[in-house]
DOKERO-487586 format. One record per atom (N, C-alpha, C): x, y, z. Coordinates in steps of 0.2 Angstrom, whole numbers, plus 5000, padded with zeros to 4 digits. Each point is the difference from the previous one (the first is absolute). Example, Ala and Ser with C-alpha at 12.3 -4.5 7.8 and 13.67 -1.06 7.14 Angstrom:
2
506649725039499650065000500450065000499850054996500450065001499650055003
REM end
This chain:
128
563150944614499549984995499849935002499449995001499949925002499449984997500149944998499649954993499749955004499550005003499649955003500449985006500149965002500349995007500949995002500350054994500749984999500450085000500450025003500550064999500449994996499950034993500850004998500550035002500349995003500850035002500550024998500350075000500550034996500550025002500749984998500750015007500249975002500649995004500249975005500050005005500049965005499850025009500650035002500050035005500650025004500649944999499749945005500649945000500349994994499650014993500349964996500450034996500050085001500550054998500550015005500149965005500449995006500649944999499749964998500249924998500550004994499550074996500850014994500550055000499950035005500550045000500649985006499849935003500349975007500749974993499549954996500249974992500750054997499850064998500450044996500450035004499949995009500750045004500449945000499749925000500349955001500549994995499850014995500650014992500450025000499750065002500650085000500649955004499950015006500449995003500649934999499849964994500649934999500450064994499350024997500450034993500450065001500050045003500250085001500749995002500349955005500550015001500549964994499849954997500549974994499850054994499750064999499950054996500750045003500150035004500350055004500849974999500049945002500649974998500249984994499449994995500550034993500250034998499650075002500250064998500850025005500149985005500550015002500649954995499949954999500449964996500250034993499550054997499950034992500450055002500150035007500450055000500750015001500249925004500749994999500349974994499649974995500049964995500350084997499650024999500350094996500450025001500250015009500750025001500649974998499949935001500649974996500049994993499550034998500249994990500350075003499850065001500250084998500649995004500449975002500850015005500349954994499749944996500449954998500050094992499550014998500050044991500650045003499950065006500650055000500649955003500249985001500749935001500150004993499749994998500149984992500050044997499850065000500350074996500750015001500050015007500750015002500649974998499949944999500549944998500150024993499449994997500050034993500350054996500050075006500450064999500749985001500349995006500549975000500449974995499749954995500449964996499950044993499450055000500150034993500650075003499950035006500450074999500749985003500049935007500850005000500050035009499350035000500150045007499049985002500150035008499350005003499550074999499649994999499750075000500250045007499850054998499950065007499650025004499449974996499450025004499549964996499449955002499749994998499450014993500150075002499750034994500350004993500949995001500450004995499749944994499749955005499649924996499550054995499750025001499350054997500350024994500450055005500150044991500649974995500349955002500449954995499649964999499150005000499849954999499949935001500349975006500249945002499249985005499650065000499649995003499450044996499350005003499450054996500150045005499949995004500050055009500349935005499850055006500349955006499249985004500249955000499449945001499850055007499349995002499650015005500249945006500250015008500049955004499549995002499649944999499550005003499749985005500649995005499750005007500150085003500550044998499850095002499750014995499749984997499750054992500250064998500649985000500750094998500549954997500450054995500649974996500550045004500049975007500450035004500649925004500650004992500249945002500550015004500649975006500450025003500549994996500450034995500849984996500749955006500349984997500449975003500750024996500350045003500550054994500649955005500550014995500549995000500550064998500849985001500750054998500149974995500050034993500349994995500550034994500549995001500450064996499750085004500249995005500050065004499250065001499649954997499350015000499349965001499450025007499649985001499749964994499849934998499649974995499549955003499350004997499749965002500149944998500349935007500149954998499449945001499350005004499549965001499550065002499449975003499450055003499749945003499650055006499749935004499050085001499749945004499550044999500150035007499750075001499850055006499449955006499549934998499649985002500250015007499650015004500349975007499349935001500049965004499849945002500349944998499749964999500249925000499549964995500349974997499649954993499749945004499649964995499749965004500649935000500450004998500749955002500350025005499850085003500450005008500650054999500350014994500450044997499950085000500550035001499850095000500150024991499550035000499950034994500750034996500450055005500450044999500749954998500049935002500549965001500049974990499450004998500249984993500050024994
REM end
């Protein structure tokens, strides 16, 4: 459409839709990896509450029953637990038991996570 000797103009030029998207890769890139690193941080932050909650069922069961449980699930259904927390770097409630001899019977005395890899302190997952 043109009004006397002037184009009105509608849009943007190529370059200038180039220049923002140079803009919004150049963000991405400071912000995307201190996002990813949080989330890696939220994930071991979780591991270590859900290893300290079952640590502390089982201490619990111990000093009310006198003995360790037998199996994990034993926490569930004596209620010392609602269920068994979800690992969240396997995303499985697939904890490794740490059984012990007691009065002539396997009992669950700790649990460590199934994770395989390394936190961001350099420490193996499986080690805490």
């Amino acid at each position: 459409m043109i009004h006397g000797k002037f184009k009105i103009q509608r849009g943007f030029t190529l370059v200038e839709l180039l220049v923002v998207l140079v803009i919004i890769a150049s963000l991405l890139s400071v912000v995307l990896p201190r996002y990813i690193k949080s989330l890696d941080k939220a994930e071991e932050s979780a591991l270590k509450s859900d290893l300290a909650t079952i640590r502390i069922s089982i201490d619990r069961f111990y000093s009310d029953k006198g003995r360790y449980p037998k199996t994990l699930d034993e926490l569930v259904s004596e209620k010392y637990l609602r269920h068994i927390p979800v690992d969240p770097m396997t995303k499985q409630a697939n904890w490794q038991p740490i059984y012990i001899n007691m009065d002539g019977e396997q009992v669950v005395y700790d649990i460590k996570s199934n994770a395989k890899g390394v936190s961001i302190d350099g420490s193996n997952y499986q080690t805490w």
